[in-house]
PDB file of N, CA, C and O in Angstrom:
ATOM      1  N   UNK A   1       0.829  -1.181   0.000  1.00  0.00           N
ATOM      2  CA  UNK A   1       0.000   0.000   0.000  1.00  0.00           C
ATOM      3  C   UNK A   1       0.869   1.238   0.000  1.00  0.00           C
ATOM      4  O   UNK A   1       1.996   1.166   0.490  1.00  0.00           O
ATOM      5  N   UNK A   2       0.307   2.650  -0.646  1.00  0.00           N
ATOM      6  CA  UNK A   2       1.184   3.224  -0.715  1.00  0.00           C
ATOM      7  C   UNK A   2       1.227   4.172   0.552  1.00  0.00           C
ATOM      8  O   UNK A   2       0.083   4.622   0.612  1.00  0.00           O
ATOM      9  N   UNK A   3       1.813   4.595   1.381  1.00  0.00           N
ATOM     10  CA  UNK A   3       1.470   5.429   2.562  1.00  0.00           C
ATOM     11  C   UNK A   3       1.862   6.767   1.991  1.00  0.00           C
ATOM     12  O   UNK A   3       1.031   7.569   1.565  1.00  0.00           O
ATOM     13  N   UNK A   4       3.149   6.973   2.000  1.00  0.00           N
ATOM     14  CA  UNK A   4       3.659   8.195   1.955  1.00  0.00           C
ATOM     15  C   UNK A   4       3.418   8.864   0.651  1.00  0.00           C
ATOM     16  O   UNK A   4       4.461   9.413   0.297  1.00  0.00           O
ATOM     17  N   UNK A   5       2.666   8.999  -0.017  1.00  0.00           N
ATOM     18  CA  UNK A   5       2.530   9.630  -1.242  1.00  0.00           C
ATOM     19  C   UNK A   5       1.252   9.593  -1.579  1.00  0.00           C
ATOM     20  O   UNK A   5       0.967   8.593  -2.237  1.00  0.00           O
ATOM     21  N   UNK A   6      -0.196  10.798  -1.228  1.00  0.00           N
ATOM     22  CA  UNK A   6      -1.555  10.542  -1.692  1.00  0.00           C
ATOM     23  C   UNK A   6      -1.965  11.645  -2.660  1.00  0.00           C
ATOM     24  O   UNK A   6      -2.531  12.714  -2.433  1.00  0.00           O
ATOM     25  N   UNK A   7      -1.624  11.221  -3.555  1.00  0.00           N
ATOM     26  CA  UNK A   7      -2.338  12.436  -4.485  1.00  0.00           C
ATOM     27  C   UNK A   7      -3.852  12.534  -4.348  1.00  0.00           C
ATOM     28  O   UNK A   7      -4.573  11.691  -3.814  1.00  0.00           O
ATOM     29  N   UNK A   8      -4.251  13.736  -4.931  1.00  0.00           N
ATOM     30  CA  UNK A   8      -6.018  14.001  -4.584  1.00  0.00           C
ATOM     31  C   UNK A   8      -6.342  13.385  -6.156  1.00  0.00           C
ATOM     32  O   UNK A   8      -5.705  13.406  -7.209  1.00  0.00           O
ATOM     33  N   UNK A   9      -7.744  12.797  -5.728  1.00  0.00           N
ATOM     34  CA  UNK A   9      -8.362  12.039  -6.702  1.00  0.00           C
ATOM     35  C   UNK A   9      -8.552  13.376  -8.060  1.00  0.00           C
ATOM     36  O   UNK A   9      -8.512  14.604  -7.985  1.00  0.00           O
ATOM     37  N   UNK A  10      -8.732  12.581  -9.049  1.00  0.00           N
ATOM     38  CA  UNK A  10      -8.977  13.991 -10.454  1.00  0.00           C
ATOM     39  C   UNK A  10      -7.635  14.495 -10.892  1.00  0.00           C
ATOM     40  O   UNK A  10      -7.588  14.971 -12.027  1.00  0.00           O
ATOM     41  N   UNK A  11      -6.536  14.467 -10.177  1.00  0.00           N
ATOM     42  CA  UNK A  11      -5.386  15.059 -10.076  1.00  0.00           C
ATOM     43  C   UNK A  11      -4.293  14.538 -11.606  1.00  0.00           C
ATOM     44  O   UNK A  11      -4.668  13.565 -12.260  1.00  0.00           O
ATOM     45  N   UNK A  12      -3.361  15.081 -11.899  1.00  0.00           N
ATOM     46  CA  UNK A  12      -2.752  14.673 -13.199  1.00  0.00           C
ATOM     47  C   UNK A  12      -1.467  13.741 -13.033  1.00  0.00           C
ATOM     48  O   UNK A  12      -0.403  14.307 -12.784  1.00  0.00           O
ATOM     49  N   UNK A  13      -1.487  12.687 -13.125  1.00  0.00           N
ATOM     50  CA  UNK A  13      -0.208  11.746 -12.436  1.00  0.00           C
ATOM     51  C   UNK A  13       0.641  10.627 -13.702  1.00  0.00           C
ATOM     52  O   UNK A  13       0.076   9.943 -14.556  1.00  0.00           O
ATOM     53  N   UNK A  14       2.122  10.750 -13.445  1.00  0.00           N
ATOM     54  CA  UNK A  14       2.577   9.719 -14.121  1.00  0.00           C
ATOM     55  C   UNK A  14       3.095   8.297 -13.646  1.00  0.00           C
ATOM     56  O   UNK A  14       4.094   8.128 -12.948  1.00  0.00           O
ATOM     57  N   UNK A  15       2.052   7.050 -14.254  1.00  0.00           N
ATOM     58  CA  UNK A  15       2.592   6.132 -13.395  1.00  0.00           C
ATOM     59  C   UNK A  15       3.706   5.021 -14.353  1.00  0.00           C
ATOM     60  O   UNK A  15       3.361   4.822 -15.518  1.00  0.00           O
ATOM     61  N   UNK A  16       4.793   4.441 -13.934  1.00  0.00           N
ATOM     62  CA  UNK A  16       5.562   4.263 -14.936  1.00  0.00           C
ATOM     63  C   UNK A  16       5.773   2.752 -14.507  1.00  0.00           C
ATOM     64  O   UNK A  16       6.354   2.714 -13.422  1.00  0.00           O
ATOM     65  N   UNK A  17       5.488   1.505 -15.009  1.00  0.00           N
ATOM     66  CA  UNK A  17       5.233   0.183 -15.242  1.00  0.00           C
ATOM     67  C   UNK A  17       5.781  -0.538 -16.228  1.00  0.00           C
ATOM     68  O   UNK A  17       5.515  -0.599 -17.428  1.00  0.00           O
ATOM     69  N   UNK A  18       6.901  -1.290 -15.301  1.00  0.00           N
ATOM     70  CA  UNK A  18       7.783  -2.189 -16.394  1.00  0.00           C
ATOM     71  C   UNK A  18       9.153  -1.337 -17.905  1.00  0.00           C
ATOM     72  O   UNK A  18       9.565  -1.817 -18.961  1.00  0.00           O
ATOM     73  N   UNK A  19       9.362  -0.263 -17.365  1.00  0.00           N
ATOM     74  CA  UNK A  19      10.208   0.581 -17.768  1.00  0.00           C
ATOM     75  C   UNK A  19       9.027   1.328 -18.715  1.00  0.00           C
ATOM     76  O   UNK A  19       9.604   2.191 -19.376  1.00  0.00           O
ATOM     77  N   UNK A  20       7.597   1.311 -19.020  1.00  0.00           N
ATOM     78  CA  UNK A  20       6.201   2.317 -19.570  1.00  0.00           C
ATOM     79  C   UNK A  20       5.781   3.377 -19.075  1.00  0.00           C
ATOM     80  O   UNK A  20       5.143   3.185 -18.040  1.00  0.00           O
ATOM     81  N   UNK A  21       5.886   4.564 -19.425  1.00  0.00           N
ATOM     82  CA  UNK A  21       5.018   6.224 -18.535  1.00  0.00           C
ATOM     83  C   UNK A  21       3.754   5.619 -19.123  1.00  0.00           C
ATOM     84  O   UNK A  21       3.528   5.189 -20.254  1.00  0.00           O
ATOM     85  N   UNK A  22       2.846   5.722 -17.826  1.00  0.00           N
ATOM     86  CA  UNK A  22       1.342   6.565 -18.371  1.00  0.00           C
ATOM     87  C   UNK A  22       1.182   7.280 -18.217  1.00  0.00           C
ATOM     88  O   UNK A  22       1.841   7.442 -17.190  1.00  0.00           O
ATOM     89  N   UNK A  23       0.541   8.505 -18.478  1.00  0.00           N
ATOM     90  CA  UNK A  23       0.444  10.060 -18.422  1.00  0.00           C
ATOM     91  C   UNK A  23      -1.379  10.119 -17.982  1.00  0.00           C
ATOM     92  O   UNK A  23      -2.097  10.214 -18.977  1.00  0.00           O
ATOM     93  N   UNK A  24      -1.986  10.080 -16.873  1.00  0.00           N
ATOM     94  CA  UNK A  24      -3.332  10.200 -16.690  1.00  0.00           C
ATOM     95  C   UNK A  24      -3.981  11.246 -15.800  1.00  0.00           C
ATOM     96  O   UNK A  24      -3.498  12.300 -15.385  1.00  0.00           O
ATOM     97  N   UNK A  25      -5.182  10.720 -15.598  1.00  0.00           N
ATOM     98  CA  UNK A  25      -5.922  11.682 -14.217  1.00  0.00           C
ATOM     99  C   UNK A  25      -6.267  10.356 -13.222  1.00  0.00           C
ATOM    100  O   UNK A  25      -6.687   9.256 -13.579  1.00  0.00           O
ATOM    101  N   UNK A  26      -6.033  10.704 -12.211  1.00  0.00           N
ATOM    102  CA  UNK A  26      -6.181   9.657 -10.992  1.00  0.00           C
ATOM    103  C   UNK A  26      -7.200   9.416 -11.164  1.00  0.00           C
ATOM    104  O   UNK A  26      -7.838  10.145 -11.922  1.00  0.00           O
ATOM    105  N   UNK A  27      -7.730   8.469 -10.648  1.00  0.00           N
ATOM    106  CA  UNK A  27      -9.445   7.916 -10.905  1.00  0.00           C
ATOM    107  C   UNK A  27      -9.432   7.342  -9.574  1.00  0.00           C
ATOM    108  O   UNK A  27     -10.574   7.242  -9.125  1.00  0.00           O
ATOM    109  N   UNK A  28      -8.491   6.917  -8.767  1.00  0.00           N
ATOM    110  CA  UNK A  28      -8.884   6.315  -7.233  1.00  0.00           C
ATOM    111  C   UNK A  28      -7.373   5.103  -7.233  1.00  0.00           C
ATOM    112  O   UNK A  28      -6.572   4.627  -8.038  1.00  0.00           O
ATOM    113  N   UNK A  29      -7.656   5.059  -5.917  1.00  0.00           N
ATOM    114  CA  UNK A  29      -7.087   4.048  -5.326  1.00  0.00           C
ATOM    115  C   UNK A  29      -7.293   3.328  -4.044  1.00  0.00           C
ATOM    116  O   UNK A  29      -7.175   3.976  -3.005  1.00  0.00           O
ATOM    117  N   UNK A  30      -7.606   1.976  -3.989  1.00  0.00           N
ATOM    118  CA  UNK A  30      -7.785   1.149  -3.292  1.00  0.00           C
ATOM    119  C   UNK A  30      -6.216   0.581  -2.713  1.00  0.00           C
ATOM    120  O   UNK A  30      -5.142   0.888  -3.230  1.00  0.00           O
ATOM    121  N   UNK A  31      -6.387  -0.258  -1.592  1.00  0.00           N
ATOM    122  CA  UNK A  31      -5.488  -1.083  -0.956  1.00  0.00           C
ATOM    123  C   UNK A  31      -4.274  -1.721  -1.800  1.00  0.00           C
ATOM    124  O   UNK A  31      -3.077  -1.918  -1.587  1.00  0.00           O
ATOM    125  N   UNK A  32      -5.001  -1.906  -2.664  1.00  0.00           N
ATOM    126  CA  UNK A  32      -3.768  -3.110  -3.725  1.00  0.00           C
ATOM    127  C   UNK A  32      -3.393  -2.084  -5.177  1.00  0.00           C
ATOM    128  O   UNK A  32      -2.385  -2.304  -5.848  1.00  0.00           O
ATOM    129  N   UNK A  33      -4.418  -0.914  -5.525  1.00  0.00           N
ATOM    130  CA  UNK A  33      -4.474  -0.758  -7.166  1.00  0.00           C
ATOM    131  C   UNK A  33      -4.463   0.843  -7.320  1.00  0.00           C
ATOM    132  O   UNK A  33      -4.789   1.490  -6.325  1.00  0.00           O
ATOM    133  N   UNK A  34      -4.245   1.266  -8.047  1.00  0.00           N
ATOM    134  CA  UNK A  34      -4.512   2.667  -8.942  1.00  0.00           C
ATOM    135  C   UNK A  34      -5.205   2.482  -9.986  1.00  0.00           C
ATOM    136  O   UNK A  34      -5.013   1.634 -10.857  1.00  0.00           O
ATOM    137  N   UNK A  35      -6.313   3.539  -9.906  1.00  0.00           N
ATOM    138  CA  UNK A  35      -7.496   3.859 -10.824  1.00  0.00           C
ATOM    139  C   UNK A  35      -6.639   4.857 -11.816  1.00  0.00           C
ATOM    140  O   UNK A  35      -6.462   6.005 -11.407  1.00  0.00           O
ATOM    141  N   UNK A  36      -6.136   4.512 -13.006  1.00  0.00           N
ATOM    142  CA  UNK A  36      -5.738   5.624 -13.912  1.00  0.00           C
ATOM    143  C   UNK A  36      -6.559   5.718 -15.287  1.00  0.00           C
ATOM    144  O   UNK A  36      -6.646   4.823 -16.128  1.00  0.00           O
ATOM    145  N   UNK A  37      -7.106   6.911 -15.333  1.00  0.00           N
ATOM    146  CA  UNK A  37      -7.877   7.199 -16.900  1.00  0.00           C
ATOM    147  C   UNK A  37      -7.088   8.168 -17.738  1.00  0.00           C
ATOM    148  O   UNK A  37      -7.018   9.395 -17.665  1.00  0.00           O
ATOM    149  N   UNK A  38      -6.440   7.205 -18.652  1.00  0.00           N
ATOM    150  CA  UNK A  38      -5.656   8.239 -20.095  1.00  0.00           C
ATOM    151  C   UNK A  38      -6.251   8.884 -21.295  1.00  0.00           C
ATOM    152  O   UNK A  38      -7.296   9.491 -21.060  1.00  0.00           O
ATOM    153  N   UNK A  39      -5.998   8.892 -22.044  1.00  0.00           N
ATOM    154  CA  UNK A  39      -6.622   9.687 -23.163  1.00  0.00           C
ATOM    155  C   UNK A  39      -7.735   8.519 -23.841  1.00  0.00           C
ATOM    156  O   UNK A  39      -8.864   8.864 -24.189  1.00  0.00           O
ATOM    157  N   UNK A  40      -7.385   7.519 -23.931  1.00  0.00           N
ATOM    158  CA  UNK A  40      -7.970   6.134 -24.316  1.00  0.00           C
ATOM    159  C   UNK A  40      -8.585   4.960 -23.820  1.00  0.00           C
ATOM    160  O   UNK A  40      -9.182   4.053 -24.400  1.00  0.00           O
ATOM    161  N   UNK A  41      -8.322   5.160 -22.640  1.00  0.00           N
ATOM    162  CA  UNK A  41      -8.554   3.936 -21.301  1.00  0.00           C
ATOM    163  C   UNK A  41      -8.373   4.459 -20.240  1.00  0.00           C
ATOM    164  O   UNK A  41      -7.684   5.433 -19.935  1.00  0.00           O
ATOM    165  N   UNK A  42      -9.328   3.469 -19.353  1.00  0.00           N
ATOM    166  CA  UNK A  42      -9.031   3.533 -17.865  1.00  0.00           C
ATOM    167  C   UNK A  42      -8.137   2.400 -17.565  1.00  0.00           C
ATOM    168  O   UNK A  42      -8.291   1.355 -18.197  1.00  0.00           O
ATOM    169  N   UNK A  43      -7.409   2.477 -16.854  1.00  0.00           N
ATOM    170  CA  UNK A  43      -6.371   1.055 -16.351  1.00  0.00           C
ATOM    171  C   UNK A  43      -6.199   1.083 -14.812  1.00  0.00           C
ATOM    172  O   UNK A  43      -6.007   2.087 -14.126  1.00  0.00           O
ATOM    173  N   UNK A  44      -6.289  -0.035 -14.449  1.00  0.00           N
ATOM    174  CA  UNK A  44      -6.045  -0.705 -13.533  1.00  0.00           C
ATOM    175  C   UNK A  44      -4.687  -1.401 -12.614  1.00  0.00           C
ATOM    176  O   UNK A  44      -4.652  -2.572 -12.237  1.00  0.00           O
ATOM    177  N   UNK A  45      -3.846  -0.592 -12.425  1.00  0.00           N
ATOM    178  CA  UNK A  45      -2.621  -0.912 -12.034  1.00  0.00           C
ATOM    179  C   UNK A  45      -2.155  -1.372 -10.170  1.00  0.00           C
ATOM    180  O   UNK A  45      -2.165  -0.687  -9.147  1.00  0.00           O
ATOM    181  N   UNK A  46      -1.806  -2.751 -10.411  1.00  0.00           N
ATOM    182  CA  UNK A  46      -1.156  -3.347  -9.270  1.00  0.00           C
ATOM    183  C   UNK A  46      -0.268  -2.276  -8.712  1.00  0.00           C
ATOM    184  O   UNK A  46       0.511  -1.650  -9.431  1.00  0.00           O
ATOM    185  N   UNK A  47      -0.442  -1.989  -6.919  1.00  0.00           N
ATOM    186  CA  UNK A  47       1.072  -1.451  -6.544  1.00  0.00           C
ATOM    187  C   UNK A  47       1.943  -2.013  -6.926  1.00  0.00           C
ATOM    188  O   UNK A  47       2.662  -1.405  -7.719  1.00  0.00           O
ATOM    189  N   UNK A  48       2.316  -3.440  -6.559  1.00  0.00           N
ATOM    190  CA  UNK A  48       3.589  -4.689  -6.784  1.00  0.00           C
ATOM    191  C   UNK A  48       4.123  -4.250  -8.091  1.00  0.00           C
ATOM    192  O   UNK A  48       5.351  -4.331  -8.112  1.00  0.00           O
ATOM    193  N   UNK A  49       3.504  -3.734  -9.385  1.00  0.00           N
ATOM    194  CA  UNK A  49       3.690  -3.382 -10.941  1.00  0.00           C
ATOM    195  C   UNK A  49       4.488  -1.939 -10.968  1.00  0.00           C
ATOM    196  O   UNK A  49       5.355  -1.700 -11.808  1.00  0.00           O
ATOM    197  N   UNK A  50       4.095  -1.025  -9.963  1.00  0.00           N
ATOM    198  CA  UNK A  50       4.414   0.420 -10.237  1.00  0.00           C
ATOM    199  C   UNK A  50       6.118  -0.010  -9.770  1.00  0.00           C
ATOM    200  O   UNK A  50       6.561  -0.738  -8.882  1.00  0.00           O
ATOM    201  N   UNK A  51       6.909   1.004 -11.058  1.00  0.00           N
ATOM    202  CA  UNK A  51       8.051   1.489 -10.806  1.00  0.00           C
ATOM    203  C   UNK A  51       8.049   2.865  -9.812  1.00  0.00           C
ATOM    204  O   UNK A  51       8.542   2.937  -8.686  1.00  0.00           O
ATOM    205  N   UNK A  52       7.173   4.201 -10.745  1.00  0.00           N
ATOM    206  CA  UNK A  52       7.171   5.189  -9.728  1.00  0.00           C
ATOM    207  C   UNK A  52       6.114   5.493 -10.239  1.00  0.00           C
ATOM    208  O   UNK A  52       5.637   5.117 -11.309  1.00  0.00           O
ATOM    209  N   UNK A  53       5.506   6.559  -9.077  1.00  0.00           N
ATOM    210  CA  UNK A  53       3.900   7.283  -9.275  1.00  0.00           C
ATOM    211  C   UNK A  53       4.575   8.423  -9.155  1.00  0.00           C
ATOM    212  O   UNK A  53       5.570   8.339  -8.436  1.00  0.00           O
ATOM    213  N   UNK A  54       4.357   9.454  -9.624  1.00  0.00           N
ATOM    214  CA  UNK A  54       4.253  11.216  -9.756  1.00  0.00           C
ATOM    215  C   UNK A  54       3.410  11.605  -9.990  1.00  0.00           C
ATOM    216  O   UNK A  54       2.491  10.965 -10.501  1.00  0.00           O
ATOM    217  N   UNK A  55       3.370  12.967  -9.678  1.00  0.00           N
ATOM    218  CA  UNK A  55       2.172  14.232  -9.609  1.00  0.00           C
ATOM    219  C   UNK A  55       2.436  14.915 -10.625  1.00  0.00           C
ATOM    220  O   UNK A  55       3.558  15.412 -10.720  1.00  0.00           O
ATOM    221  N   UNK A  56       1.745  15.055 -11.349  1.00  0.00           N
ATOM    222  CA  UNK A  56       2.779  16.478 -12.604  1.00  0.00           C
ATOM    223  C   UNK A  56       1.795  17.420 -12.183  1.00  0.00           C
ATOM    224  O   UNK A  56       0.659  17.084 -11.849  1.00  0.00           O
ATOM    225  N   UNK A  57       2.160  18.449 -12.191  1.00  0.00           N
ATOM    226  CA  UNK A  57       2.081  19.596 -12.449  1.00  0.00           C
ATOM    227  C   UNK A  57       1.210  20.111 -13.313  1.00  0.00           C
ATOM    228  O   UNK A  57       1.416  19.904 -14.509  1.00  0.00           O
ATOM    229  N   UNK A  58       0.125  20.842 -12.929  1.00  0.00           N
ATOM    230  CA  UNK A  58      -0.836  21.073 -14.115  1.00  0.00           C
ATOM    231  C   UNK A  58      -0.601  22.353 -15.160  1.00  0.00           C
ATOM    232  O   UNK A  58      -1.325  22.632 -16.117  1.00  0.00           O
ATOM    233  N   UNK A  59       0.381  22.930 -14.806  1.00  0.00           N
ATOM    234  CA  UNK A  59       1.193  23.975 -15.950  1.00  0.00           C
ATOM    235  C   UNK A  59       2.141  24.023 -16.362  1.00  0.00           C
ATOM    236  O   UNK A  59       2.223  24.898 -17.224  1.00  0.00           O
ATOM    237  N   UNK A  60       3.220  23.361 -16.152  1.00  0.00           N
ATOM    238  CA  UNK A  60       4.122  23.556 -16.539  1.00  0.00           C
ATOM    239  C   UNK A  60       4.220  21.610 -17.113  1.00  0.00           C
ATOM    240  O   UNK A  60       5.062  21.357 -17.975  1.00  0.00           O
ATOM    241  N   UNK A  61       3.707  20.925 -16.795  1.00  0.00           N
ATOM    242  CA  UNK A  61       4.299  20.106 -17.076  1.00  0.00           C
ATOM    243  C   UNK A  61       5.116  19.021 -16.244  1.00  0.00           C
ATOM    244  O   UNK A  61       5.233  17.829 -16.527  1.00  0.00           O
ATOM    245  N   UNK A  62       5.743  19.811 -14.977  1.00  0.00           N
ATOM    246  CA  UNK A  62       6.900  19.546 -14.915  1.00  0.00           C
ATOM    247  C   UNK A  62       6.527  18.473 -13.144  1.00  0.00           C
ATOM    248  O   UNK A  62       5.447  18.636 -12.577  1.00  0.00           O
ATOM    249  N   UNK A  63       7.243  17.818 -12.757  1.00  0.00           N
ATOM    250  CA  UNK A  63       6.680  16.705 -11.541  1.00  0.00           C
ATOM    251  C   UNK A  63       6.879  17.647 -10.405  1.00  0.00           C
ATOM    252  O   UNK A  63       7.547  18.675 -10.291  1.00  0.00           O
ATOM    253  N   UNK A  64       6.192  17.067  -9.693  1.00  0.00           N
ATOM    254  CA  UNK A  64       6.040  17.669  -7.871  1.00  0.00           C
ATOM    255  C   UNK A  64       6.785  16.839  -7.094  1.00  0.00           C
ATOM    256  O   UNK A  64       7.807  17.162  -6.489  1.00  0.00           O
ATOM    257  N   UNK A  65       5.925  15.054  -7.124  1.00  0.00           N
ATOM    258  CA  UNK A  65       6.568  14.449  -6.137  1.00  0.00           C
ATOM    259  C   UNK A  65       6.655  12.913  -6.603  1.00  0.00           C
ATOM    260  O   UNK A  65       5.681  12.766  -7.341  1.00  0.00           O
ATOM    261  N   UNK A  66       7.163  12.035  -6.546  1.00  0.00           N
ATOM    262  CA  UNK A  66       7.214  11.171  -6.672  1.00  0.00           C
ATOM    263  C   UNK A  66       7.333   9.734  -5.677  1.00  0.00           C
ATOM    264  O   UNK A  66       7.439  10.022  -4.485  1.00  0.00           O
ATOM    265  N   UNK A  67       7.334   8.542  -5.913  1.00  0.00           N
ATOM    266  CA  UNK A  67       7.566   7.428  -4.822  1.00  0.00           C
ATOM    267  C   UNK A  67       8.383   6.166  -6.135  1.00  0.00           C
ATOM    268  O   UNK A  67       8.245   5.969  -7.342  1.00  0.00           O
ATOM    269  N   UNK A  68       8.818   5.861  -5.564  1.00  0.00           N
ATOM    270  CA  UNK A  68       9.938   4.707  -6.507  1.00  0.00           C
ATOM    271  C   UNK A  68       9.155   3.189  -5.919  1.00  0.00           C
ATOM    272  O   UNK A  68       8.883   3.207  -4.719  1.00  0.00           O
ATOM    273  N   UNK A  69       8.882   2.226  -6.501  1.00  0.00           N
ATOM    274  CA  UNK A  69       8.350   1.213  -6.258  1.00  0.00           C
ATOM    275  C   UNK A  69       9.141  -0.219  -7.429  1.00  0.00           C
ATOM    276  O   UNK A  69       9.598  -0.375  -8.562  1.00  0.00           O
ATOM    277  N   UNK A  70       8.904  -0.854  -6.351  1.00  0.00           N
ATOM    278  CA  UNK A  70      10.047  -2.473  -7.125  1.00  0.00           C
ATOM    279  C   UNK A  70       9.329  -2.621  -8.237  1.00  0.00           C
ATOM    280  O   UNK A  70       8.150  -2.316  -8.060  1.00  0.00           O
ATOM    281  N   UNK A  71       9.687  -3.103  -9.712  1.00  0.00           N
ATOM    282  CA  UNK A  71       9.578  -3.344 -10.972  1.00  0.00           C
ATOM    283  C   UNK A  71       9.365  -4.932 -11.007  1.00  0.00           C
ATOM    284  O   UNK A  71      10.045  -5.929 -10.762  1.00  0.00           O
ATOM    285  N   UNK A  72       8.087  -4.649 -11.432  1.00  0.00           N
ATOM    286  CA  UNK A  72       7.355  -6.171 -11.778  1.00  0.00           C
ATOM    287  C   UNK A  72       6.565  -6.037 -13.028  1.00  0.00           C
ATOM    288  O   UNK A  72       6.332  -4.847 -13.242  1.00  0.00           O
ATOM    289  N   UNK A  73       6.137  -6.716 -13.804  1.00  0.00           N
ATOM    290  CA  UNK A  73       5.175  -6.741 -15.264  1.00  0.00           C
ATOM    291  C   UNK A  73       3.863  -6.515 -15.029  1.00  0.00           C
ATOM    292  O   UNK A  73       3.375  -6.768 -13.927  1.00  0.00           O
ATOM    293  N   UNK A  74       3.074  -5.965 -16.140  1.00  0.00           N
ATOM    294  CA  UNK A  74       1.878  -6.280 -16.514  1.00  0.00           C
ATOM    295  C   UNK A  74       1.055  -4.840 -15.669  1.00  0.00           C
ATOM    296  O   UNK A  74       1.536  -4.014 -14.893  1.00  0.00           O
ATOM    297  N   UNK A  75      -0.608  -5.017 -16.312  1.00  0.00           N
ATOM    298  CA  UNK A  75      -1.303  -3.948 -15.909  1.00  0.00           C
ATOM    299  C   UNK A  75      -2.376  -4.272 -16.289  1.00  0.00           C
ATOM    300  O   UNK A  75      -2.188  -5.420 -16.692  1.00  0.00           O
ATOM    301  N   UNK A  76      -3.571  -3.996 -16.464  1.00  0.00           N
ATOM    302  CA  UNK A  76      -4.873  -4.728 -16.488  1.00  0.00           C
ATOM    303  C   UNK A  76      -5.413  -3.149 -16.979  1.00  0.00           C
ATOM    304  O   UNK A  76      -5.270  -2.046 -16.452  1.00  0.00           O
ATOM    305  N   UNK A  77      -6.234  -3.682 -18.492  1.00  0.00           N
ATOM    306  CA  UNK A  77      -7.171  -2.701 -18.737  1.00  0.00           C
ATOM    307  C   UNK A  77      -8.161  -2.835 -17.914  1.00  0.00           C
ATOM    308  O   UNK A  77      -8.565  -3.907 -17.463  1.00  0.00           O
ATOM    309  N   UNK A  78      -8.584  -1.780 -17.690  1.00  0.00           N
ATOM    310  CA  UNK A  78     -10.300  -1.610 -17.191  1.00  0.00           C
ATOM    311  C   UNK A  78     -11.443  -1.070 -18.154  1.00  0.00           C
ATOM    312  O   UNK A  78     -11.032  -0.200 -18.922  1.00  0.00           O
ATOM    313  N   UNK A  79     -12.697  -1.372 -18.273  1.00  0.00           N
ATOM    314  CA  UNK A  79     -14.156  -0.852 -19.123  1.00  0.00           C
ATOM    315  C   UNK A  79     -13.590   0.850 -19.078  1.00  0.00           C
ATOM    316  O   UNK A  79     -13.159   1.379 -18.054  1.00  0.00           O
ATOM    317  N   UNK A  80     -13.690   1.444 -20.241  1.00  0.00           N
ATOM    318  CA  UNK A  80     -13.484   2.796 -19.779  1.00  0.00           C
ATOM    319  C   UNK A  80     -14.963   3.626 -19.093  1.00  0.00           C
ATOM    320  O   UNK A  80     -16.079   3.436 -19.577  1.00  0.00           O
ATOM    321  N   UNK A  81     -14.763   4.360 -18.149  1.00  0.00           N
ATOM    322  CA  UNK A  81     -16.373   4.712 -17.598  1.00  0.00           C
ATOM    323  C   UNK A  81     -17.055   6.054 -18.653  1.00  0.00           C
ATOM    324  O   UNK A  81     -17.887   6.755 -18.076  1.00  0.00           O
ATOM    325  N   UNK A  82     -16.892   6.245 -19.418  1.00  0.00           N
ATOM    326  CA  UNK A  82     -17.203   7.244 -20.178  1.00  0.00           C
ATOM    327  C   UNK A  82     -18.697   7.401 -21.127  1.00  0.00           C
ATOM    328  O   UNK A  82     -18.887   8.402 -21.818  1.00  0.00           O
TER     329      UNK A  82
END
């Protein structure tokens, strides 16, 4: 679980999986997962999977904060809710 790092839900975050950026808006997070919705999909990402989660910055672009997490495979689409 992630403790030290809670971004606010809606918020603009990069989560990076198996050496992959996703570039999304938070959609939630539960005990085990991150809710991420990209331009194309919502996905479903294992903590155990995340390399790092970041906050970007909604003007410039540029990251706030980050958390580094052990490198494992894979990610699970989700139905997009749209």
């Amino acid at each position: 679980m992630i403790t030290s790092f809670k971004p606010k839900i809606g918020s603009q975050v990069e989560v990076r999986v198996n050496g992959v950026s996703y570039q999304g808006e938070l959609r939630g997070m539960s005990e085990t997962e991150v809710y991420l919705k990209t331009k194309l999909k919502t996905w479903v990402i294992p903590y155990q999977n995340i390399q790092s989660f970041r906050a970007v910055s909604s003007g410039a672009g540029s990251l706030r904060s980050s958390l580094s997490m052990p490198a494992t495979p894979d990610i699970t689409e989700s139905e997009d809710e749209t």
